[in-house]
C-alpha positions as CSV (number, residue, x, y, z in Angstrom):
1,X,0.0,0.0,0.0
2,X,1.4,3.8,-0.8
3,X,2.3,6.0,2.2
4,X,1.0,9.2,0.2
5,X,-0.6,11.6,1.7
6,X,-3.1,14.2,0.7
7,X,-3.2,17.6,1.7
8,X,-4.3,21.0,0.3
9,X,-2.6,24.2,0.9
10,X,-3.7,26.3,3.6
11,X,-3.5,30.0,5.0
12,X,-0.8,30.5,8.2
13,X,-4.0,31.2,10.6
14,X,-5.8,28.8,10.3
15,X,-5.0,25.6,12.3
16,X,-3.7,22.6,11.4
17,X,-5.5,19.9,9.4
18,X,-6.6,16.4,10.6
19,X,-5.6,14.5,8.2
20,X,-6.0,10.6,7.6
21,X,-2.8,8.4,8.5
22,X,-4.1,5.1,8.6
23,X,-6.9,3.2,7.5
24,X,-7.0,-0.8,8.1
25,X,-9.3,-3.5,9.5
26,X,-9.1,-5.0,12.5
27,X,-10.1,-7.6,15.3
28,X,-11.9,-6.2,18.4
29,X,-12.7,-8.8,21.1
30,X,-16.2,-8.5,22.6
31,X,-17.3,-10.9,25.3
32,X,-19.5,-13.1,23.2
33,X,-17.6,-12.6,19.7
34,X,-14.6,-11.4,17.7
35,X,-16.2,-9.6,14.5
36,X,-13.6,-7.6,11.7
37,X,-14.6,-3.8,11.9
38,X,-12.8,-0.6,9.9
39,X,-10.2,2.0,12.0
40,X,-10.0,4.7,10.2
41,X,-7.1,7.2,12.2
42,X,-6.6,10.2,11.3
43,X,-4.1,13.1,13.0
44,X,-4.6,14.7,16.2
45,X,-4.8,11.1,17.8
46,X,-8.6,10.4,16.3
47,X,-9.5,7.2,15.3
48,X,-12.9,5.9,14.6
49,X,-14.2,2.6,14.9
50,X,-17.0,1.6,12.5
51,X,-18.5,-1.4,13.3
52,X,-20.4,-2.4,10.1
53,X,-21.3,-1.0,6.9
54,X,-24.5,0.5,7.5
55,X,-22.2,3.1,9.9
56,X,-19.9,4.4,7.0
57,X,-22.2,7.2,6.5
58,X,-22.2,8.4,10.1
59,X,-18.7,8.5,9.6
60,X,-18.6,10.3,7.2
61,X,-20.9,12.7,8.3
62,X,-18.4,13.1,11.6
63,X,-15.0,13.5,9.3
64,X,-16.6,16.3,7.8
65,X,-18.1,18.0,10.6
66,X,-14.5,17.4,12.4
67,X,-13.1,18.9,9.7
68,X,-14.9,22.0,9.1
69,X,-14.6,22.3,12.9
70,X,-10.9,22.4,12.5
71,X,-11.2,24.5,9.9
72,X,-12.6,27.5,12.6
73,X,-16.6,26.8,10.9
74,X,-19.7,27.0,12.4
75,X,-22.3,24.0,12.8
C-alpha cells in the first residue's frame, strides 16, 4: 500500500488539518464474539471505529463535521 498523503494548501492562521494516517481493518474482542470492523485514524490522535457498513455514512458525516470544525466553521 502507498504511504502518500493528501493535503491541500492552507492560510498561516488557520489551524492545522486532521488528516488521515491510517486506514485498516481489524479484530476487536467482545465478550461473546470477535467480529472484523474498519479503524480509520486520522491526526490529532482520532480514530474511529466503525462497526459495520450500515455506519460508513455516520462517519462520514463526523469526518466532515470534524473537519470543518478544524477549519474555525460554524455548525
Amino acid at each position: 500500500m502507498s504511504d502518500k498523503r493528501c493535503q491541500t494548501s492552507r492560510s498561516a492562521k488557520s489551524p492545522p488539518r486532521a488528516v488521515c494516517e491510517e486506514v485498516n481493518f481489524v479484530e476487536v474482542e467482545f465478550p461473546h464474539s470477535i467480529t472484523p470492523r474498519l479503524v480509520i485514524t486520522c491526526g490529532e490522535g482520532l480514530s474511529l471505529l466503525v462497526e459495520h457498513q450500515a455506519a460508513i455514512p455516520l462517519a462520514v458525516k463526523f469526518i466532515t463535521t470534524f473537519r470543518a470544525l478544524e477549519k474555525g466553521g460554524a455548525l
